[in-house]
C-alpha positions as CSV (number, residue, x, y, z in Angstrom):
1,X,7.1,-15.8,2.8
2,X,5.3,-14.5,-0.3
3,X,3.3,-17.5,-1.9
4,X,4.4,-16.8,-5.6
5,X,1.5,-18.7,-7.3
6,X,-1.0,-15.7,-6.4
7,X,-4.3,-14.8,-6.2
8,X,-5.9,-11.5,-7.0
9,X,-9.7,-10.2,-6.8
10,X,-11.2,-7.1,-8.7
11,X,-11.9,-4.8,-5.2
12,X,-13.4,-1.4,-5.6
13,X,-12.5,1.3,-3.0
14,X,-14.0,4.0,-1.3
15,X,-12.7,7.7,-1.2
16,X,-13.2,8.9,3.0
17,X,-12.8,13.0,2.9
18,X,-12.1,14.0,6.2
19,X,-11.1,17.7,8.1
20,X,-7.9,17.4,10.1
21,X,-6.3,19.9,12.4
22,X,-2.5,19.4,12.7
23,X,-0.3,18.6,15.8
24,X,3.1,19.5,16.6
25,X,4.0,16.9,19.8
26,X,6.7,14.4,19.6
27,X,8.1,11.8,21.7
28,X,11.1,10.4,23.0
29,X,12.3,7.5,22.2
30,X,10.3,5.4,23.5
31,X,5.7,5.9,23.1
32,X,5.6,4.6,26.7
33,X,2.0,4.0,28.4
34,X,-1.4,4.5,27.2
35,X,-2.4,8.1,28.4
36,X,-5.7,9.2,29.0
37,X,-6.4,12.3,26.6
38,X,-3.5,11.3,23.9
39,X,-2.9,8.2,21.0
40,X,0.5,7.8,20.6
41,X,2.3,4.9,19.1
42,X,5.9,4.1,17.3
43,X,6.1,3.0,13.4
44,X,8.9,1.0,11.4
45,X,9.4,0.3,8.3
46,X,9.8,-3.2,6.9
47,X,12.6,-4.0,8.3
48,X,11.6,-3.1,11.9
49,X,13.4,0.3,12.0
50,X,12.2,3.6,13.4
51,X,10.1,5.6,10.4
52,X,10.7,9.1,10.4
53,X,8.1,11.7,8.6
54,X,4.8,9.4,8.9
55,X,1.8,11.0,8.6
56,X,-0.5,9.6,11.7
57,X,-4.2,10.1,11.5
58,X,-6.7,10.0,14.5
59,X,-10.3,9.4,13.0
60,X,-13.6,10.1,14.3
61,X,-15.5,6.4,14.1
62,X,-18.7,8.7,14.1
63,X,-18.3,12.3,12.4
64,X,-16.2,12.8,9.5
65,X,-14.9,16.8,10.2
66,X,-13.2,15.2,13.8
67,X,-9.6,14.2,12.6
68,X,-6.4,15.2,14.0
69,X,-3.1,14.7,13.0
70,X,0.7,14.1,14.2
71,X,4.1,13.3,12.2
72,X,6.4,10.5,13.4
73,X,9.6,11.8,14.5
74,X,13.2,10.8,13.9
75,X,12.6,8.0,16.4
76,X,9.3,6.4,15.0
77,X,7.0,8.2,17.2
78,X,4.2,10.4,17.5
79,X,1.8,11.8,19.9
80,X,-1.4,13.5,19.3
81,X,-3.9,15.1,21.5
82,X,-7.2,13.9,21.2
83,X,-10.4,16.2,21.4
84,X,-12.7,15.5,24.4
85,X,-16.0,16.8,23.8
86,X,-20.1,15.7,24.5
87,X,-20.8,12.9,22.0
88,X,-17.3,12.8,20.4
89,X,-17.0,9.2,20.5
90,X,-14.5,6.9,19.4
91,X,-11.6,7.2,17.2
92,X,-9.4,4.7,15.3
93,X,-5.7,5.1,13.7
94,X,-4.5,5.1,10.1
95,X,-1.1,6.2,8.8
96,X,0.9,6.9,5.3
97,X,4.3,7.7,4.7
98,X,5.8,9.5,1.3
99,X,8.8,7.7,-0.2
100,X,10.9,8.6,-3.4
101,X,11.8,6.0,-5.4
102,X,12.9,5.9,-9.2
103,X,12.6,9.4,-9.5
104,X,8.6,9.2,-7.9
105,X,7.4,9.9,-4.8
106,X,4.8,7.3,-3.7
107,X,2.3,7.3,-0.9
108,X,2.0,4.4,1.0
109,X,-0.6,2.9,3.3
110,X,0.7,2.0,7.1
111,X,-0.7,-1.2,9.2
112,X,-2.1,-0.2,12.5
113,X,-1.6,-3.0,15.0
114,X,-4.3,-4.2,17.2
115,X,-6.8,-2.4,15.2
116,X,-10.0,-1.0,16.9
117,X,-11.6,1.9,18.8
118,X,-11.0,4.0,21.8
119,X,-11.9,7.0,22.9
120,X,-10.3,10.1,24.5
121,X,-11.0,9.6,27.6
122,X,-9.2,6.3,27.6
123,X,-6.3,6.9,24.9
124,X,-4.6,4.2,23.9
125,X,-0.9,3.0,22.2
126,X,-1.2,2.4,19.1
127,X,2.1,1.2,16.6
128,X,2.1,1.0,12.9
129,X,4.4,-0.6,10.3
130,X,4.9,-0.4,6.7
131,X,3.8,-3.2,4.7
132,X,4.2,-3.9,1.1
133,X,2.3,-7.2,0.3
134,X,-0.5,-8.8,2.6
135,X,-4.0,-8.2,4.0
136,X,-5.1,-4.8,5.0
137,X,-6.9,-4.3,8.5
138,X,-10.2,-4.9,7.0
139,X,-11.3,-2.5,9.7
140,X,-13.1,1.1,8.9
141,X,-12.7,1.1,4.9
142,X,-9.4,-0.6,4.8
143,X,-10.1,-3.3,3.0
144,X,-7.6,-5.2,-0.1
145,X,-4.4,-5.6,-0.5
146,X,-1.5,-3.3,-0.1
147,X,0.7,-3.0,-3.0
148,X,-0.3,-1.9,-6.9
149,X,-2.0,-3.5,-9.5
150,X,-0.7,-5.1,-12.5
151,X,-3.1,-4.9,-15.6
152,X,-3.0,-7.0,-18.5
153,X,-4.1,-5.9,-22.4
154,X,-4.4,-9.8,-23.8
155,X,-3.3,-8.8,-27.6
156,X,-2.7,-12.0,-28.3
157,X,-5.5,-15.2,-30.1
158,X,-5.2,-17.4,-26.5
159,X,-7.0,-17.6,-23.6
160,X,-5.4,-15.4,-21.0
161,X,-5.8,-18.7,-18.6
162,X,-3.3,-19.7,-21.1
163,X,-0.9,-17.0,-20.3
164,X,1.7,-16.9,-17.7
165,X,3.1,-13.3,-16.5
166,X,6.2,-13.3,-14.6
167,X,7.7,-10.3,-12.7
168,X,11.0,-10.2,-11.7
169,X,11.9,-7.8,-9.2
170,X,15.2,-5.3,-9.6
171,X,14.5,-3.8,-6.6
172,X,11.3,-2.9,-4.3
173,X,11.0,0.5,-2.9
174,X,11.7,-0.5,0.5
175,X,15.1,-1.2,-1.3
176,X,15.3,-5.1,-0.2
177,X,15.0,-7.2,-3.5
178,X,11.8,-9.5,-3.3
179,X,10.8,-12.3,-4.8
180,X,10.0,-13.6,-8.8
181,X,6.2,-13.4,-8.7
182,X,4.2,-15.6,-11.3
183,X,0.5,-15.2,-12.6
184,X,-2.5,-16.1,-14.7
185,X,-5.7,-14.9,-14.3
186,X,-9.0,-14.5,-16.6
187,X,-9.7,-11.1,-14.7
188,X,-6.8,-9.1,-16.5
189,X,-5.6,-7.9,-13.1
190,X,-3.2,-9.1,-10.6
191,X,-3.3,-7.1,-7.2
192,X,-1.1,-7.0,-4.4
193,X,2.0,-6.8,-6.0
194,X,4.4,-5.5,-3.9
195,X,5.4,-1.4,-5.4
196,X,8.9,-1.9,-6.6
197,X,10.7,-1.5,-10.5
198,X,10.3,-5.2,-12.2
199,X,10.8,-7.0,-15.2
200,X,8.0,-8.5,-16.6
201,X,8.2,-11.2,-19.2
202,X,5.3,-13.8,-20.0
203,X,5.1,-17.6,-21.8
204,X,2.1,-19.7,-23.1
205,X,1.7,-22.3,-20.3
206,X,0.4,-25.1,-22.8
207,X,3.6,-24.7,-25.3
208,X,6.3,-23.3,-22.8
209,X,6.6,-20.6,-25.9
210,X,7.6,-17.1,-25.0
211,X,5.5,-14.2,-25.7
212,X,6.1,-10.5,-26.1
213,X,5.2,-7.4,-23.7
214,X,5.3,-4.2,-23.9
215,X,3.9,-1.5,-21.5
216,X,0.3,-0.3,-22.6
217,X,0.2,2.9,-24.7
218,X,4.2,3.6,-24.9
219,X,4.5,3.2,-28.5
220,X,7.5,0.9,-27.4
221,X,8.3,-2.2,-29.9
222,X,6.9,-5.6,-28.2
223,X,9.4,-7.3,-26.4
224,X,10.5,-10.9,-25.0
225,X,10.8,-8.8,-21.8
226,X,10.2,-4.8,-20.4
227,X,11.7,-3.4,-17.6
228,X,8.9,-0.7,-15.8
229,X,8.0,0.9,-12.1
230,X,4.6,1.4,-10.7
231,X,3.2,4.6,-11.5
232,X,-0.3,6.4,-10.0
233,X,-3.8,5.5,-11.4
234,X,-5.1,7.7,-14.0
235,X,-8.2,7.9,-11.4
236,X,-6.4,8.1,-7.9
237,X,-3.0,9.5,-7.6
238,X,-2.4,7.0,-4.3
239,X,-3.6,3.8,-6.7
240,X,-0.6,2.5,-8.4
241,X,-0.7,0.5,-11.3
242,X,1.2,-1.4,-14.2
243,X,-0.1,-2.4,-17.4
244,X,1.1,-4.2,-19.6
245,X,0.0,-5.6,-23.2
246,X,1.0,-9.0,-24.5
247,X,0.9,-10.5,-27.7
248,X,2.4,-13.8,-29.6
């Protein structure tokens, strides 16, 4: 379970441009053995079910321009040839899937199991899952949170340690329907929130008194309570992001 009362750090992230070459195997139902020469893996969504249309990628741990990648099939699996060449080195597996949801189409980070290294000559099995709250790998560049950002505009005369944000959940776009999350936080941010449509309200925690949101530059009339999705970051279309502006 979710721990509602969260926790959220300002984390900066790095951009990794990589050449990939694509590849057209696929699997039967079942990834089977590690195989020298090939990674090959199955991926679910969060609800443990085969995840169709996921974009695998094999990475060079050493040269940036030695990617290749596969596409899960209607089973959850992939299979992708690996080059084998002097000094090649080791590789490591990362994964996305595009999902429409409210009219958007969202790109979302996949966890790779047992993450680490290995290299052609040894292949390996590797499976993925989609994750919308939690810890990242850690591993290679994926460091944070998955799930968007919630961003806060204090318009209001208190201390934003004095403020309470709650998010209630319609529906997440995974379509299960989550859990009322609650925040404060003198760092204007909340991260890890899992991508979904909510309604967000917020209360003075010393008074109990409501306060009034609206989302940031809409021109909307402040309200005890706005009903909004995630959208992309003005910066990085796979970022997502909510902001909101509160005053008393």
């Amino acid at each position: 379970m979710m721990n509602t009362k969260m926790h959220f750090l300002l984390l900066v992230g790095l951009l990794n441009l990589v050449a990939c070459t694509k590849n057209p195997d696929v699997l039967a139902p079942n990834p089977g053995k590690v195989q020298a020469g090939f990674i090959k893996g199955h991926v679910v969504d969060t609800k443990g079910r085969p995840l169709a249309g996921a974009t695998i990628n094999a990475n060079s741990a050493i040269w940036y321009n030695k990617s290749v990648v596969g596409t899960t099939d209607a089973n959850g699996n992939y299979k992708i040839s690996l080059p084998n060449e002097p000094g090649i080195g080791a590789f490591y597996v990362r994964g996305s899937v595009k999902m429409t949801f409210e009219g958007k189409v969202y790109k979302l980070p996949l966890f790779t199991e047992d993450d680490g290294t290995f290299t052609p000559d040894e292949g390996a099995v590797k499976n993925l899952q989609l994750k919308l709250w939690g810890d990242k790998t850690g591993n290679f560049g994926d460091d944070g949170l998955y799930g968007g950002t919630v961003r806060v505009t204090n318009r209001t005369s208190l201390n934003t340690g004095d403020i309470e944000f709650k998010l209630e959940p319609i529906a997440l776009i995974d379509g299960t329907k989550g859990e009322t999350l609650t925040f404060h936080t003198d760092y204007y941010s909340a991260q890890g929130v899992p991508i979904g449509k909510y309604r967000v309200s917020a209360r003075q925690i010393s008074t109990n008194q409501p306060l009034y949101v609206r989302i940031l530059y809409s021109n909307q009339e402040f309200a005890g309570s706005v009903t909004t999705v995630f959208k992309s970051s003005y910066y990085i279309e796979d970022i997502y992001e909510m902001e909101i502006e509160v005053t008393d």
